[in-house]
C-alpha positions in Angstrom: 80.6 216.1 46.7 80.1 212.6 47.5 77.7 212.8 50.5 76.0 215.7 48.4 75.8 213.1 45.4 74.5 210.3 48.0 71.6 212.3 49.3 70.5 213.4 46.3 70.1 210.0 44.6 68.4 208.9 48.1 66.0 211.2 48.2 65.4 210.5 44.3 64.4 206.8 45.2 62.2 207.9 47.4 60.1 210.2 45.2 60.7 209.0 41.9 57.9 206.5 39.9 59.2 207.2 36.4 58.3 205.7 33.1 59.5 205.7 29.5 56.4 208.0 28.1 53.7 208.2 30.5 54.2 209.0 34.7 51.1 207.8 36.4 50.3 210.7 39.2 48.1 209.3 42.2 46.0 212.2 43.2 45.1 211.9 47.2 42.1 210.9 48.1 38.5 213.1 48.8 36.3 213.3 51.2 35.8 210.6 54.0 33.2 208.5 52.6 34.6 204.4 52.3 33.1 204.5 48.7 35.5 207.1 47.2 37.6 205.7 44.6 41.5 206.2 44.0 41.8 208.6 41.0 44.9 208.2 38.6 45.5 210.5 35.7 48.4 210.4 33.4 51.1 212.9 31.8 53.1 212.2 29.1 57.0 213.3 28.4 54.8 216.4 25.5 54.0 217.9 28.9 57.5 218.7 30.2 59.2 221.5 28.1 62.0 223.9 28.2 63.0 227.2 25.9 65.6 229.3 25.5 65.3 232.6 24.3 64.4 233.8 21.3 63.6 229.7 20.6 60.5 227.7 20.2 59.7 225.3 23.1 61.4 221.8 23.2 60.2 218.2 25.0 62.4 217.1 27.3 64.7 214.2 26.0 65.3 211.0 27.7 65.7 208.8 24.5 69.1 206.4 24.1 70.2 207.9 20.8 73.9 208.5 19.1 72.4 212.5 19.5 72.9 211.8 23.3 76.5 210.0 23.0 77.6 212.6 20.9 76.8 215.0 24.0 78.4 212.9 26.7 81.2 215.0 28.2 81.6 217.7 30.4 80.4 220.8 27.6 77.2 218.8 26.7 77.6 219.5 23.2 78.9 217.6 20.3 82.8 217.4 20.2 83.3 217.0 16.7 85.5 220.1 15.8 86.9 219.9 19.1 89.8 218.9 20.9 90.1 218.5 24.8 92.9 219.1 26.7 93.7 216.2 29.2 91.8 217.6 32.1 88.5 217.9 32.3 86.8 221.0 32.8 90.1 222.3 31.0 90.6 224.1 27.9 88.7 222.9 24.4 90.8 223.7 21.8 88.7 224.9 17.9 89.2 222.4 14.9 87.1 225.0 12.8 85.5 228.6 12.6 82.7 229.2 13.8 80.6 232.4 14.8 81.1 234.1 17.9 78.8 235.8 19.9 78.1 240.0 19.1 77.9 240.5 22.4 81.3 241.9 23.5 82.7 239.8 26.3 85.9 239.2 28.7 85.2 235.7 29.1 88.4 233.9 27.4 89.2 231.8 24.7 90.1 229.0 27.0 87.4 228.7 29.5 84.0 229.6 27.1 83.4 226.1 26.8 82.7 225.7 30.6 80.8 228.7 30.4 76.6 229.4 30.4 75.8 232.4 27.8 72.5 234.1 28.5 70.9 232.7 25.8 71.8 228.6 27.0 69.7 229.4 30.6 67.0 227.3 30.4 63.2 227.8 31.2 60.5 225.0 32.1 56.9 224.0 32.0 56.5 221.1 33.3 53.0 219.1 34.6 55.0 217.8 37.8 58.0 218.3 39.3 61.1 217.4 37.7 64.5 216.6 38.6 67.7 215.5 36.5 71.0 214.2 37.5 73.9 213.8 35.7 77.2 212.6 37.5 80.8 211.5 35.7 84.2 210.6 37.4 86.6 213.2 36.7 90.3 212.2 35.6 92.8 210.0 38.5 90.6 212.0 41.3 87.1 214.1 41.6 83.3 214.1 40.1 81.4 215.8 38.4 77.7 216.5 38.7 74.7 218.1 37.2 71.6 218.4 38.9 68.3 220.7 37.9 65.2 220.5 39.9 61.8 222.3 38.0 58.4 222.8 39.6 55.4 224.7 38.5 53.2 225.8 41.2 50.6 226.3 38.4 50.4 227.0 34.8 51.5 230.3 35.3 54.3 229.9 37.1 57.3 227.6 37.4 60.8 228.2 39.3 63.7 226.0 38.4 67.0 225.4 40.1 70.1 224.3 38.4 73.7 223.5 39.8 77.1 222.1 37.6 80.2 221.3 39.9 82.9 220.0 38.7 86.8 218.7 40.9 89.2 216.9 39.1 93.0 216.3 39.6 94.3 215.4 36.4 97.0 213.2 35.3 99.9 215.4 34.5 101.2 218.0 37.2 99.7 221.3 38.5 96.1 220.9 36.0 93.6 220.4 38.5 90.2 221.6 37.5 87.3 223.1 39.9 84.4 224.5 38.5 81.1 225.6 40.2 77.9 227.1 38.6 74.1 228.2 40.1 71.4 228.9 37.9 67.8 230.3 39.0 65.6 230.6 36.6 61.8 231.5 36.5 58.8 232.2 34.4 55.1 233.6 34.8 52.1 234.4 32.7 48.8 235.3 33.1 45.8 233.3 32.7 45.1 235.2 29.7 48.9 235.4 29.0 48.9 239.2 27.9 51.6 239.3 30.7 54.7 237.8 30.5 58.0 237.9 33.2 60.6 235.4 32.9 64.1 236.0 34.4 67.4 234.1 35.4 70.3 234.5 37.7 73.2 232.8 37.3 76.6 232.6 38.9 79.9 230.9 37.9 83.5 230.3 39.5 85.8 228.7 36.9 89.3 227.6 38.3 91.9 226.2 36.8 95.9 225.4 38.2 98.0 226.5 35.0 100.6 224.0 34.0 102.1 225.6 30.8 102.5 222.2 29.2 105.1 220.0 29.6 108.5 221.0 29.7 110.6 218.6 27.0 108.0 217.1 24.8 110.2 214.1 24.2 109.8 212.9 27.8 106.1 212.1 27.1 106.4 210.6 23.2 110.3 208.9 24.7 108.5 207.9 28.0 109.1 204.0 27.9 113.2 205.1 26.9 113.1 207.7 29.7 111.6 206.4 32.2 108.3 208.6 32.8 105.3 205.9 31.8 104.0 208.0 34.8 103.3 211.3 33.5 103.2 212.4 36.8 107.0 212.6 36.7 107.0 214.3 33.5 108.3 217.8 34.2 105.8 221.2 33.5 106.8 224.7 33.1 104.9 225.9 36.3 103.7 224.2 39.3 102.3 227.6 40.9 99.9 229.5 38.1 96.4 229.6 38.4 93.5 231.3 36.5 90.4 232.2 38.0 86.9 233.2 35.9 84.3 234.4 37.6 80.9 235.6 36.6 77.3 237.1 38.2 74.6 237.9 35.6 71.0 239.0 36.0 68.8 239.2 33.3 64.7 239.8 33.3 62.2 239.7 30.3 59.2 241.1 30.5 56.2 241.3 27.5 52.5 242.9 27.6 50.2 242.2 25.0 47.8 244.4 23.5 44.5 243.9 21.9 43.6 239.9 21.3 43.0 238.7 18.0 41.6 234.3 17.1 43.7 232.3 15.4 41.8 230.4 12.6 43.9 227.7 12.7 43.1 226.0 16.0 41.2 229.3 17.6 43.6 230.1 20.3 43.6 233.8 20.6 47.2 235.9 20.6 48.2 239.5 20.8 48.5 241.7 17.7 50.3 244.3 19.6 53.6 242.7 22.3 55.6 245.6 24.2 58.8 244.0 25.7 61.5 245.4 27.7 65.0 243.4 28.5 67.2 243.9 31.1 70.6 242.4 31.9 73.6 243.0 33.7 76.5 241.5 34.0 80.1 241.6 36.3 82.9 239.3 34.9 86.2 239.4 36.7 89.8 237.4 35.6 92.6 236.7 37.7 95.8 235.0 37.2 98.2 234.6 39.7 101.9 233.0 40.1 104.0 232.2 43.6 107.4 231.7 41.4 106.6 233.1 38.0 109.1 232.1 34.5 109.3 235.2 32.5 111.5 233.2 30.3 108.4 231.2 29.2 107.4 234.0 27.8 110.2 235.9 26.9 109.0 239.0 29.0 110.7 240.4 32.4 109.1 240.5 35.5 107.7 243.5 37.7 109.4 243.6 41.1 107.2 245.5 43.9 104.3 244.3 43.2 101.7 241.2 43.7 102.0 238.2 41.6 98.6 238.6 41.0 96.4 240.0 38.1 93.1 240.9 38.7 90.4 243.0 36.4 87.2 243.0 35.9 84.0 244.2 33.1 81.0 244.8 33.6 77.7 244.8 31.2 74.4 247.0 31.5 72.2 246.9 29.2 68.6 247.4 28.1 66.7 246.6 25.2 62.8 248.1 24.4 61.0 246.6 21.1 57.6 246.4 20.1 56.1 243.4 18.2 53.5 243.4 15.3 51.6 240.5 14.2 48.8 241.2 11.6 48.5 237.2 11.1 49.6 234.3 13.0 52.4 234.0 10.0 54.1 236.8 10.2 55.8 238.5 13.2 58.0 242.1 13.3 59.6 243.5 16.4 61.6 247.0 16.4 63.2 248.7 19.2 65.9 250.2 21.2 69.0 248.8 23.1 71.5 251.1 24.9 74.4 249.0 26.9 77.3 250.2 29.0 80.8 248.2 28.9 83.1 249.0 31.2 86.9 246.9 31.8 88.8 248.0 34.8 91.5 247.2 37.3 91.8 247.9 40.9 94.1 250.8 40.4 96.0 252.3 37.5 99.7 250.8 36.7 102.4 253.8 37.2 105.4 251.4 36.1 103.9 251.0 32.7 101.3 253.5 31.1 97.9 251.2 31.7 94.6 253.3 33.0 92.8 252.0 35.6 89.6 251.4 33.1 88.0 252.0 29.5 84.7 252.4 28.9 82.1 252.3 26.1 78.8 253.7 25.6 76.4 251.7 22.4 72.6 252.9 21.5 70.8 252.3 18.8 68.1 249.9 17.2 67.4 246.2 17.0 64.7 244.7 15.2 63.2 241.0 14.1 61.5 239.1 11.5 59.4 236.2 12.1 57.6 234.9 8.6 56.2 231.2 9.1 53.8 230.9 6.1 53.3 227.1 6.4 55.6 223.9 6.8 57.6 224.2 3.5 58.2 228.1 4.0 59.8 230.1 6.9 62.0 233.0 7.4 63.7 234.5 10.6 65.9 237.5 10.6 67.3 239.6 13.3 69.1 243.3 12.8 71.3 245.0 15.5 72.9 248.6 14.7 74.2 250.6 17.8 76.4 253.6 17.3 79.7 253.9 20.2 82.1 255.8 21.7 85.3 254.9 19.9 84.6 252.6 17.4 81.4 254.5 15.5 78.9 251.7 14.6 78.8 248.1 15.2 76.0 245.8 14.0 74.8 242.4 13.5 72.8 241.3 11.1 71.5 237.5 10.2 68.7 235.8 8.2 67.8 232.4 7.4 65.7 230.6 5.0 63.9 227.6 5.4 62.1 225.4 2.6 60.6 222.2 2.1 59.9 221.8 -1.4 59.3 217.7 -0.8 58.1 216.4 2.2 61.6 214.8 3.8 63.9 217.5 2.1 64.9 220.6 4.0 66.9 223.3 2.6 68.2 226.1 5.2 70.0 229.1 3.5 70.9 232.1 5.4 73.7 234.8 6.2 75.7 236.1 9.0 77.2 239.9 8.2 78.6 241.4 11.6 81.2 244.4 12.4 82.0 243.7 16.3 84.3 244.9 18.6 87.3 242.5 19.3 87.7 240.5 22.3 88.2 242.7 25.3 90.7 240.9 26.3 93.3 241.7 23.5 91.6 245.4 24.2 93.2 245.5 28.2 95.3 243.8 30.7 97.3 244.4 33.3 99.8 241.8 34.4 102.7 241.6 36.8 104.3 240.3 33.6 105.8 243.6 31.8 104.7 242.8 28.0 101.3 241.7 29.2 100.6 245.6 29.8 98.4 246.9 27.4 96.0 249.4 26.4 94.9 248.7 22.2 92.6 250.7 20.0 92.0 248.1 17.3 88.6 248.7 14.5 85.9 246.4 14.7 86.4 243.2 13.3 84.0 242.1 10.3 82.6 239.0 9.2 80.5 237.9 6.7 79.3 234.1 6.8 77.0 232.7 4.0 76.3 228.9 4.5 73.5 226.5 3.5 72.0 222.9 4.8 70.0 220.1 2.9 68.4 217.5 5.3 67.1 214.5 3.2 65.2 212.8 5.9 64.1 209.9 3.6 68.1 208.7 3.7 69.1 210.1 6.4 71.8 212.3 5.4 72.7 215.9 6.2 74.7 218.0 4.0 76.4 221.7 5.0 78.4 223.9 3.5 79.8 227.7 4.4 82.1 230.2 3.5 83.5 233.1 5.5 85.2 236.4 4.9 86.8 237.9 7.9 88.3 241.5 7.7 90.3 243.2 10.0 91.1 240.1 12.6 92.9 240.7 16.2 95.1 237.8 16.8 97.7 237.2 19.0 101.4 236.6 16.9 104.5 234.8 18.1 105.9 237.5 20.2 102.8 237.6 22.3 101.6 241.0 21.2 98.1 241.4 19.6 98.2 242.7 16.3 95.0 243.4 13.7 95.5 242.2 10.7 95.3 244.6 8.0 94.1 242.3 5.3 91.3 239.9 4.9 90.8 235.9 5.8 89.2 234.0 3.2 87.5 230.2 4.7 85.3 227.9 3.6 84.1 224.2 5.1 81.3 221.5 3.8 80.2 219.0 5.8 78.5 215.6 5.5 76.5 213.3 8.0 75.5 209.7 7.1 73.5 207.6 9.0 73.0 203.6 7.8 70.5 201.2 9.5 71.3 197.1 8.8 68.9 196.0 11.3 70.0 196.9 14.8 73.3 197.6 13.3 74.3 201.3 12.7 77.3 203.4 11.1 76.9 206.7 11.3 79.8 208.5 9.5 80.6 212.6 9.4 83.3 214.0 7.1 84.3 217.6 7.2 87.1 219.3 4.7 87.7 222.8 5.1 90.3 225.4 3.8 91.6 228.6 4.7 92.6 230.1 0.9 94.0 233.5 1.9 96.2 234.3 5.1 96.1 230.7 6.6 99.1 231.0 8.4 96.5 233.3 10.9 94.4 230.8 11.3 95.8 227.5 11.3 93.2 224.8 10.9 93.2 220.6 10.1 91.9 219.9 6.2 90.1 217.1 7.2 87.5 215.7 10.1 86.6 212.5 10.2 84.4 210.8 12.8 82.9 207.2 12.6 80.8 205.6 15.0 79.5 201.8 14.4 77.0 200.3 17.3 74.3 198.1 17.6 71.2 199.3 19.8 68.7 197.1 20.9 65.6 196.1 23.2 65.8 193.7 26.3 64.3 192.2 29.0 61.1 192.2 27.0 61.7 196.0 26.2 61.9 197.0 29.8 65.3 197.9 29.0 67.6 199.3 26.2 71.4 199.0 25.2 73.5 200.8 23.1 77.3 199.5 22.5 79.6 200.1 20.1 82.9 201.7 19.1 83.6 205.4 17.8 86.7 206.4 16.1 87.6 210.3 14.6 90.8 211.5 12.8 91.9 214.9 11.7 94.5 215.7 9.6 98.2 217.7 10.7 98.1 221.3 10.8 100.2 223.8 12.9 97.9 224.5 16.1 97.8 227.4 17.7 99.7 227.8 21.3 97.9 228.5 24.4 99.3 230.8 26.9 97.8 230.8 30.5 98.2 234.3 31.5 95.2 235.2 29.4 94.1 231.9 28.9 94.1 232.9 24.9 96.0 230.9 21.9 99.4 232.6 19.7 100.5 231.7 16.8 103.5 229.5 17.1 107.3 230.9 16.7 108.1 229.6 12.5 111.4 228.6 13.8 109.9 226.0 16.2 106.7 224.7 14.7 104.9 221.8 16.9 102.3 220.1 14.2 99.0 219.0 15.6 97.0 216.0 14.6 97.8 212.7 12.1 96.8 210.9 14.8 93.4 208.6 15.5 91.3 208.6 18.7 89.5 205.2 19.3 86.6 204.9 21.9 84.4 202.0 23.2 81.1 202.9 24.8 77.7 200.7 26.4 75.0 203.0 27.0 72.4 201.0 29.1 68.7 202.6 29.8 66.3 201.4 31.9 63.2 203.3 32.0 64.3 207.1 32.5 67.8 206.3 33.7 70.5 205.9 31.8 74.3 204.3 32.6 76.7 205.1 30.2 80.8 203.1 30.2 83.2 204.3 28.0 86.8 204.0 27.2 88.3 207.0 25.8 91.2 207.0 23.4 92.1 202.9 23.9 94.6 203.0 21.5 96.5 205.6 23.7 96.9 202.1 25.6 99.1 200.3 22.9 101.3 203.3 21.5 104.9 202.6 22.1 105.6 206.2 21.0 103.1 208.6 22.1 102.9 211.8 19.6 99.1 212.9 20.5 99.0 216.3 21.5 95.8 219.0 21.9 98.2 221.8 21.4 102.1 222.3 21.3 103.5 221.3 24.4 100.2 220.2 26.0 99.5 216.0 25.3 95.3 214.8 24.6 93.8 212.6 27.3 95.7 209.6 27.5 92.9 206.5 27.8 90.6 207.0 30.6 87.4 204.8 31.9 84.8 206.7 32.1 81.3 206.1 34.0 78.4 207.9 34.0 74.6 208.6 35.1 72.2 210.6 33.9 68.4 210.1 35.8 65.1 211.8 34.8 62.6 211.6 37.1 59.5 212.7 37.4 57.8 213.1 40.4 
């Protein structure tokens, strides 16, 4: 990792001449004649892009803002709502509800985080080749890096390389983290773009050694008394389990337009007729294995004459066909077909306890989507999914939202999220060398409707959400380990608030969540309050040939009874009532300089300071499992453009 880290950065000094908004590009020399002149022409950061699917291209960010910060850490998202367990590249435990994907999935609860969906692959256009780094320390021992190299041959066509790896030991016993991904991605056009192909491949090894917590939890809040200010000594309730995720996807998007119609607007033509065809496919495969395995951890015996090793798999084909209308450059339609194939299976069938060697499920129907962009104070997007199955008659997805912009600097979003899904295959089958962990469950779908708005007053920076959920018919796993549906409903709501105040080159920028489950909380257990607040002063230096951002960044959420993570399946239970471990009550203080220079930026942090100066520990990410304890934390992140 090291020498590969080394190289890379080498061969980046060598090539690189980056800027903060322009890249000068010396173009070689013509002809042989003395008198020809040395041509330079410039790009600018508008001319390197990326998308996603089904989203509008995006310029490629290299600006020191608190946007960035916020996305400092191994998930490159914003943590707020989340919890991390000590490790990184370990499990990230949910402070709040939020939608999950409709696509069903084998991928568990506690490794999505370190996961690519289909829709997070990236595509680029860029004027010159691009390349991004991105390198952390990872926790007592290990890196991790994050490289992506882009080049486009022409307009038409660009190829893109990506690769995340991640090794770190961790503090505590038996958690060490080692995570590799690949990602090839590519798009082409034609020079009248009627033709369209842009596809991905992506491949991802997510491993984890399974601790199962710490044995006594008064050993790590009683350290000083007992002894262990090491938490290496701290005793763990395995020293032998490991999980193992591992996925290979495909996926390639074709679209052919038909007739050609002017836009008025700036009189760039498009097609009024777009025929597109999707294909993906997908094989997912979980293992879990134990040298010395503790049933009594989880209250289950043991099955002799066998491997201590778990293993199944899932795979995903399927194929969606649509055709796209658009009568004006405001309004867009697309209908079509999808059929996709699911199938979970093991290596062989279990004899010693009635488990089938696999399930499968058939879905076909139709999708379609809305596209109404009238003009910049009136939009609308919708997208409908209905597909008839096997065993669980129809699923569908179906979600809308509004935009409007009555005054310029005021944004109101509205929409709707209405889905009946299947439930996680994983509480559908297992096989485990673990007796209770044998299972074959015929649950219904699970259904969710989600209503939720968001008013961005631009003129006072200040962003306001609310939403409110109403879950039917949940799968969840209870205190005895089993997965049960719940046969009533889930009632949740949340508003949040952001607040961002300038006094000079001083800046507080303050987010505030309260949310509350009103019916059946004791199924999903979630903190009242979020609080995160972030004060730092961000200024210009070296006659604004460099930037620096410093400051402090504190968040809080309230007590509430979290759920307990068990690493055969690398899911969350409910906790036993007679032994209830709250969660939260506790602060999280963390210093940061982030220092750019042109297109690099060097980030320090100190993560949970005040872990530092507690005499009595009681910070935990879930029951029996501590947060991070305070780590220093360097980082890179280098955009150059070549």
């Amino acid at each position: 990792m090291k020498k590969t880290i080394i190289g890379l950065f080498l061969l980046g000094a060598v090539v690189a001449q980056a800027q903060e908004d322009s890249i000068k590009v010396l173009k070689p020399l013509k002809g042989s004649s003395t008198n020809d002149s040395v041509t330079y022409y410039k790009t600018k950061i508008d001319d390197y892009k990326f998308w996603t699917n089904g989203r509008k291209p995006e310029v490629l960010d290299t600006t020191l803002s608190i946007k960035n910060y916020y996305n400092q850490n191994f998930i490159r998202n914003d943590a707020f709502g989340k919890l991390f367990f000590p490790n990184v590249g370990g499990v990230v435990v949910d402070l709040e509800y939020q939608n999950t994907p409709f696509n069903p999935s084998m991928l568990p609860t506690g490794k999505k985080y370190n996961y690519y969906y289909a829709n997070d692959i990236k595509y680029y256009d860029v004027k010159t080749p691009y390349t991004e780094f991105i390198y952390e320390n990872g926790v007592k021992e290990g890196n991790f890096l994050s490289s992506t190299f882009s080049h486009n041959f022409n307009k038409q066509f660009n190829y893109t390389f990506h690769y995340r790896g991640l090794i770190s030991e961790g503090r505590y016993r038996h958690e060490k983290a080692q995570n590799n991904t690949f990602v090839f991605s590519s798009n082409y056009k034609t020079k009248s773009e009627r033709f369209k192909l842009w596809w991905n491949y992506a491949a991802q090894n997510l491993k984890n050694n399974e601790n199962g917590g710490i044995e006594d939890i008064n050993d790590f809040i009683l350290q000083d008394d007992r002894r262990m200010t090491n938490v290496r000594n701290i005793p763990v309730n395995s020293q032998t389990a490991k999980s193992e995720f591992d996925a290979r996807r495909i996926e390639l998007n074709a679209s052919y337009g038909i007739l050609k119609k002017m836009n008025e607007k700036d009189s760039t033509f498009y097609n009024p007729i777009e025929l597109k065809n999707k294909f993906s496919y997908e094989k997912q495969k979980y293992r879990y294995e134990d040298t010395s395995p503790n049933g009594t951890l989880y209250s289950t015996p043991i099955i002799t004459g066998m491997d201590y090793r778990s293993k199944k798999s899932f795979t995903d084909l399927s194929n969606t066909t649509t055709a796209g209308f658009q009568w004006t450059d405001r309004v867009k339609i697309e209908a079509g077909v999808k059929f996709q194939n699911l199938r979970v299976f093991a290596d062989q069938a279990m004899t010693i306890v009635a488990v089938p060697k696999q399930i499968e499920e058939n879905l076909f129907g139709v999708v379609g989507k809305v596209d109404f962009d009238w003009n910049e104070k009136l939009k609308l997007y919708g997208n409908v999914e209905y597909l008839q199955s096997d065993n669980y008659k129809s699923v569908y997805n179906v979600d809308a939202v509004l935009d409007v912009t009555p005054i310029e600097g005021y944004t109101l979003s509205a929409g709707a999220v209405i889905q009946s899904k299947l439930p996680s295959l994983n509480a559908v089958y297992n096989q485990s060398f673990f007796n209770n962990f044998n299972y074959v469950n015929k649950f219904e779908t699970e259904n969710i409707q989600n209503l939720f708005a968001k008013l961005k007053l631009d003129k006072v920076n200040t962003t306001l959400e609310a939403s409110i959920y109403n879950i039917d018919n949940k799968v969840y796993l209870n205190e005895l380990l089993v997965y049960k549906q719940l046969t009533d409903n889930i009632n949740y709501f949340k508003i949040k608030g952001e607040n961002h105040l300038r006094f000079g080159k001083i800046n507080l920028v303050s987010t505030a969540q309260y949310q509350k489950v009103t019916k059946n909380e004791e199924y999903m257990p979630l903190p009242d309050f979020l609080i995160r607040e972030t004060l730092y002063w961000q200024g210009e230096l070296f006659n604004k040939n460099a930037q620096l951002q410093a400051g402090i960044n504190a968040t809080y959420f309230t007590k509430y009874n979290g759920l307990r993570y068990i690493p055969i399946l690398n899911e969350f239970a409910l906790q036993d009532p007679a032994s209830i471990q709250e969660i939260g009550g506790y602060p999280i203080l963390d210093v940061f300089i982030n220092f750019k220079v042109r297109n690099m930026r060097f980030y320090i942090r100190g993560e949970h300071i005040n872990a530092s100066f507690t005499k009595q520990p009681d910070y935990f990410a879930a029951p029996n499992v501590p947060y991070r304890d305070f780590k220093f934390q360097l980082g890179l992140k280098w955009n150059i453009f070549s």
